[in-house]
C-alpha positions in Angstrom: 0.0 0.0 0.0 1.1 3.5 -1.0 2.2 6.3 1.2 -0.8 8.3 -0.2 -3.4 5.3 0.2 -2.4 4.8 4.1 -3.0 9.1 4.5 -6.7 8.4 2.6 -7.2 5.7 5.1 -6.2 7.5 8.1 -7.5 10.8 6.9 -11.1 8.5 6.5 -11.0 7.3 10.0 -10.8 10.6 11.4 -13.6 11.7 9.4 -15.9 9.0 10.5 -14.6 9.4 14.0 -16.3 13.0 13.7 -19.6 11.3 13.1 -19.6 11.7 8.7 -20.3 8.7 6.9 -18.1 9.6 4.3 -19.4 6.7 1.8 -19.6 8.9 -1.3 -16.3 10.9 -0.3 -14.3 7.5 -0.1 -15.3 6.8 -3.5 -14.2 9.7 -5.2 -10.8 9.5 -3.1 -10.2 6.5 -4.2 -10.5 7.3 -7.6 -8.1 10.5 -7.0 -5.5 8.0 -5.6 -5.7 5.8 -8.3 -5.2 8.8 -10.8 -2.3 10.0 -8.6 -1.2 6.3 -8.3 -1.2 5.9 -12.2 0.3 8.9 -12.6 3.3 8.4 -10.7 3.0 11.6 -8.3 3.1 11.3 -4.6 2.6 15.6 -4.1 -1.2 17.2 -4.7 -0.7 20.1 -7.0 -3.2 22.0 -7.8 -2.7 21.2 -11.5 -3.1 17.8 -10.9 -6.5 18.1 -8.8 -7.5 20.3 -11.7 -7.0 17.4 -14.6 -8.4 14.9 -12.1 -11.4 16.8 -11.4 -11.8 17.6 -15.4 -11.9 14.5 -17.0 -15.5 13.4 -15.8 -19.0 15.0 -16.1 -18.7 18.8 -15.8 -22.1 18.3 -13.4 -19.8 16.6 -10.9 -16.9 18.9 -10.2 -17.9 20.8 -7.6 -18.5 17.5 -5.4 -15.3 16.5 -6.6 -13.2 19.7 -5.8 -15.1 19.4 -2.5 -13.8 16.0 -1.2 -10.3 16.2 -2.7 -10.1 19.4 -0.9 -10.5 18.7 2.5 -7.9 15.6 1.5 -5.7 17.9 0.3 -5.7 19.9 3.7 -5.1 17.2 5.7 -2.0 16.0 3.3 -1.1 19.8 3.4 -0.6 19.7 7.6 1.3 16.2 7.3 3.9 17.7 4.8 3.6 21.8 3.5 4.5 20.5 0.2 1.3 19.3 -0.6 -1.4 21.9 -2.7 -4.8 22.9 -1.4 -7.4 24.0 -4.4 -9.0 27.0 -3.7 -12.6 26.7 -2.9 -15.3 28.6 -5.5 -13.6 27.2 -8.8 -16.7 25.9 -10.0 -20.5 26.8 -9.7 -22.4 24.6 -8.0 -25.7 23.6 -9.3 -28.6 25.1 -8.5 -30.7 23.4 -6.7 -34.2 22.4 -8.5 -37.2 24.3 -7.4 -39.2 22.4 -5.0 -42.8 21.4 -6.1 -45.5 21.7 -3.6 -48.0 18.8 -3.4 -51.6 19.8 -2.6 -53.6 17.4 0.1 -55.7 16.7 -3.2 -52.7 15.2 -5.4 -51.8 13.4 -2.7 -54.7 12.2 -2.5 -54.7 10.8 -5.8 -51.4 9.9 -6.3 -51.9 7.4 -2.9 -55.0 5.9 -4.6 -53.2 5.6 -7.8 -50.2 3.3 -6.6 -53.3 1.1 -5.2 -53.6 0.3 -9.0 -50.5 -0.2 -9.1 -48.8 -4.0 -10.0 -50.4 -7.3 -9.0 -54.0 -7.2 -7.3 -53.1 -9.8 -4.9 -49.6 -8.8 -4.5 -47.5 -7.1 -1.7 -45.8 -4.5 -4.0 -48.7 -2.0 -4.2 -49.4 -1.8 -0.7 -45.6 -1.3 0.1 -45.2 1.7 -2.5 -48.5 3.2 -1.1 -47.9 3.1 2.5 -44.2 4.1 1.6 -45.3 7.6 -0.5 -47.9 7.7 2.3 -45.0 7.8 5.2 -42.8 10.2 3.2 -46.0 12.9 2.7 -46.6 12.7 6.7 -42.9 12.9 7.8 -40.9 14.5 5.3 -38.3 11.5 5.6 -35.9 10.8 3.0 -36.7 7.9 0.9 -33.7 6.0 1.4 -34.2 6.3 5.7 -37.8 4.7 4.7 -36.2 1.9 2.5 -33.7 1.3 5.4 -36.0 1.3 7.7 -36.0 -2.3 9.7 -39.0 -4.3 11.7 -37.1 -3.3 15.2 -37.0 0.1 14.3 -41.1 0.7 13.9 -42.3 0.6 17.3 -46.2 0.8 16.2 -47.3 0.8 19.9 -45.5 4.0 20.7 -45.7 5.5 17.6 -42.2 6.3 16.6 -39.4 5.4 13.9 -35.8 5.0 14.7 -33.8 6.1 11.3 -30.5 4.5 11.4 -29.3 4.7 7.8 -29.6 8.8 7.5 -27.2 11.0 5.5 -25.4 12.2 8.0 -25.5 9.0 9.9 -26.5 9.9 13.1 -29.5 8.2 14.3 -32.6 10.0 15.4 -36.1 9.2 16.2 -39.1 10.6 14.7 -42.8 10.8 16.3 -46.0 10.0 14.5 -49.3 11.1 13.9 -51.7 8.4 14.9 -53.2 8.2 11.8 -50.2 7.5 10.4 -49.2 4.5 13.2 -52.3 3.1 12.3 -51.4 3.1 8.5 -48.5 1.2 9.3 -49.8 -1.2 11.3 -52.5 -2.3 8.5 -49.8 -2.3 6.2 -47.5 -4.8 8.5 -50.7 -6.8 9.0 -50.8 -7.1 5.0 -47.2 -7.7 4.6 -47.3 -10.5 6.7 -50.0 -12.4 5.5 -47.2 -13.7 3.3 -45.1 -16.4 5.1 -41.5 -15.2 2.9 -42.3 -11.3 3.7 -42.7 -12.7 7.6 -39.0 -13.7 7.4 -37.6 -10.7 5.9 -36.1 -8.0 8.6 -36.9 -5.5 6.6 -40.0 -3.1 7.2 -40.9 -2.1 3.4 -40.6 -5.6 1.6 -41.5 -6.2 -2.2 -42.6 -10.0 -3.5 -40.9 -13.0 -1.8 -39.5 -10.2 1.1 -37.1 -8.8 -1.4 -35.5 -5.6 -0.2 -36.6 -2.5 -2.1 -34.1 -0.6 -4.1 -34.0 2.6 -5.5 -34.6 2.6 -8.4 -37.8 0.5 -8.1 -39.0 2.8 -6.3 -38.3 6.1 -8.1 -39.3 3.9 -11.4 -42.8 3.4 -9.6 -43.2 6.8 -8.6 -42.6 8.4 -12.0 -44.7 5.8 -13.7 -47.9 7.0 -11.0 -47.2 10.3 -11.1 -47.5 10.0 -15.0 -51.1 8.3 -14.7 -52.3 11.1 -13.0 -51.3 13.8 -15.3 -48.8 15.3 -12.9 -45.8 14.3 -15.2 -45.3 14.5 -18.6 -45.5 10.9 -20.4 -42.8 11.3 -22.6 -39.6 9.6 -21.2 -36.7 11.4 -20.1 -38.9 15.1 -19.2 -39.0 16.4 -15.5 -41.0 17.4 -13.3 -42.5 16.5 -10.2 -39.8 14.5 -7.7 -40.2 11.8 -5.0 -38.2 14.3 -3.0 -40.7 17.1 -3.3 -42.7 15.2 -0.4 -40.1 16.3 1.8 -39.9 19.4 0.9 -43.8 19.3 0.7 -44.0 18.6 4.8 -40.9 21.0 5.0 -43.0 24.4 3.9 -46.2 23.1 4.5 -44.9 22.8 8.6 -43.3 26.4 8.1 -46.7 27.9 6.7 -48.6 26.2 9.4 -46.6 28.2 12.1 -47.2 31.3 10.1 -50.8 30.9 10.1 -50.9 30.3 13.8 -49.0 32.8 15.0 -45.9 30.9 16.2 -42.5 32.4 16.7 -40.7 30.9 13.4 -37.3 31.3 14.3 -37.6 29.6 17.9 -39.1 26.8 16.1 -37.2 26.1 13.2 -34.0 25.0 14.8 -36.9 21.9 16.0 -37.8 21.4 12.5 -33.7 21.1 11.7 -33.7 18.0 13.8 -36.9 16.7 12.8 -35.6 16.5 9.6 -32.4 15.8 9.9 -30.4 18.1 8.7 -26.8 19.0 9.9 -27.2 22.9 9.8 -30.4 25.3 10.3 -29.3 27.1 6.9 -30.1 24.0 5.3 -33.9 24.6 6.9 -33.6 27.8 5.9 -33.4 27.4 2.2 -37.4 27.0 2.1 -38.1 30.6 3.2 -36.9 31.2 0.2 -37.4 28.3 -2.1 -41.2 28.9 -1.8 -43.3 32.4 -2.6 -46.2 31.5 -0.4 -43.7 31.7 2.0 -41.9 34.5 1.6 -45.3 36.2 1.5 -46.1 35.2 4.7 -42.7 36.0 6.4 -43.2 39.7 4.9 -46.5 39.8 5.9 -45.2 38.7 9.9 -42.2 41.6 9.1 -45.1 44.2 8.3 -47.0 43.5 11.3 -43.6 43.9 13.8 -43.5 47.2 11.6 -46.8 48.8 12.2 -46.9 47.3 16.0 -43.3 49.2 16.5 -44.5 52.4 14.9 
C-alpha cells in the first residue's frame, strides 16, 4: 500500500470518528489515488487536482473539488509540500425548485399506486404506504427503505432512522393516523409467510428488499397516470423528494398561520428533519413564494406594532 493510500485511510478514519459517513467521499478518493497512483505523483498540486477533477461530467466537479479538498488539507498539515485547491472554482448547481403537493394530489397519487402491479400482491401496498410515510414525515426515501422491523415501534408510535445522511441516528414521532397506516400495512405484509421472514420493514414479493430505483421507477410511472408528469420519457418534473420538501414548507406555513414564533421553532424542525445545519432549513423561506409572503407579511405586522 502507498504512502498516499495509508494518508486516505487514516484521513477517512478521522472523518468518520467525527460522526460523517463519508461513503460517497471515499469513492471519489479512491479514484483521486488511483489517478495519482497511475500517474506516478506522490505531491497534490493543484494542477493535478485540476485534470483529475476535469476528466469526468462537468455536473460533478464541484462534489469532486469538495472532497479532494479537505484531503488535500489534511495532506497539506502532514507535509507543506502538498497543494490545497482553492474553494469557488466551480459553480455549483442550482438546486431544482421544490414542487409543492396539494392534500388533493396526494390524494390521488396514494389511490393511484393502489392500482399499481399485482392485485393480490405485496408490492402496491408497500409503495402506497411508503409515498404515504414520506408525505406525513418529510423523511428521506432512502431512511424509509432502510427502515428495519425493530426500528417501527407501532405501539409508541415512533421510527428509529439509522441509515440517515449524516449518519446519526434519530427518532421521529408520528401522527396516529399515520401508526395506524403502518400497522395495517404490517398486517398485509405479513399475510405472506416469505415477507414474515424478511427484517426489513418495506418488503417487495418473496421479502425482497426494495431498491432505489424500483421505487423512483414506480413513482414516476404513477405520477405519469395522473397527469402530474409528462408521459414522454426522459422530461421532468415533479420529484419523490418534493414530499419532503412538501411537509418542509407546509410545517413552516402552518406556524405562520398560527401565530408561532418561526425562528424559535425552526431549529426543531432542523432535527426533525435531519439536517446538519439550520441554513439548510432555511433554504425553504426562500425556495417557496407562499412563503416568503407570509414571512413579509409577519415583518409588516412587527412594523406597524413598532411604529
Amino acid at each position: 500500500m502507498t504512502a498516499l493510500r495509508l494518508a486516505l485511510k487514516r484521513y477517512l478514519r478521522m472523518r468518520r470518528g467525527f460522526g460523517f459517513r463519508y461513503d460517497m467521499e471515499e469513492r471519489c478518493l479512491g479514484e483521486f489515488v488511483d489517478f495519482m497512483e497511475a500517474a506516478h505523483e506522490t505531491t497534490v498540486t493543484r494542477k493535478l487536482v485540476m485534470a483529475w477533477i476535469t476528466q469526468a461530467q462537468r455536473t460533478s466537479w464541484p462534489r469532486r473539488l469538495s472532497a479532494v479538498r479537505g484531503f488535500a488539507r489534511h495532506l497539506t498539515s502532514l507535509e507543506p509540500s502538498n497543494e490545497t485547491p482553492p474553494a469557488g472554482i466551480f459553480r455549483s448547481p442550482r438546486r431544482p425548485h421544490p414542487y409543492i403537493y396539494t392534500d388533493e394530489e396526494i390524494d390521488r397519487l396514494l389511490e393511484a399506486t393502489l392500482s399499481w402491479g399485482l392485485a393480490g400482491g405485496v408490492n402496491r401496498w408497500t409503495y402506497h404506504c411508503l409515498f404515504g410515510l414520506l408525505a406525513a414525515t418529510g423523511m428521506r426515501v432512502g431512511e424509509a427503505m432502510g427502515l428495519r422491523r425493530a426500528d417501527v415501534d407501532l405501539a409508541a408510535g415512533i421510527l428509529t432512522l439509522r441509515e440517515t445522511k449524516g449518519g446519526k441516528e434519530r427518532l421521529v414521532p408520528l401522527h396516529p393516523s399515520t401508526t395506524r397506516a403502518l400497522a395495517d400495512y404490517a398486517a398485509r405484509r405479513d399475510d405472506d409467510p416469505a415477507c414474515r421472514k424478511s427484517r426489513w420493514f418495506f418488503v417487495l414479493r418473496h421479502g425482497k428488499r426494495l431498491r432505489h430505483q424500483y421505487v423512483h421507477r414506480v413513482f414516476v410511472t404513477v405520477l405519469r397516470r395522473i397527469g402530474l408528469r409528462d408521459p414522454e420519457p426522459h422530461t421532468r418534473g415533479p420529484r419523490i423528494h418534493d414530499l419532503r420538501h412538501r411537509f418542509a414548507v407546509n410545517t413552516i406555513l402552518r406556524w405562520y398561520r398560527t401565530g408561532e414564533d418561526v425562528e424559535r421553532m425552526l431549529p426543531t424542525l432542523t432535527t426533525y428533519l435531519g439536517h446538519s445545519k439550520t441554513r439548510d432549513t432555511y433554504w425553504y423561506l426562500s425556495a417557496c413564494p407562499e412563503l416568503m409572503e407570509a414571512a413579509a407579511l409577519r415583518l409588516e405586522a412587527r412594523w406597524g406594532a413598532a411604529s
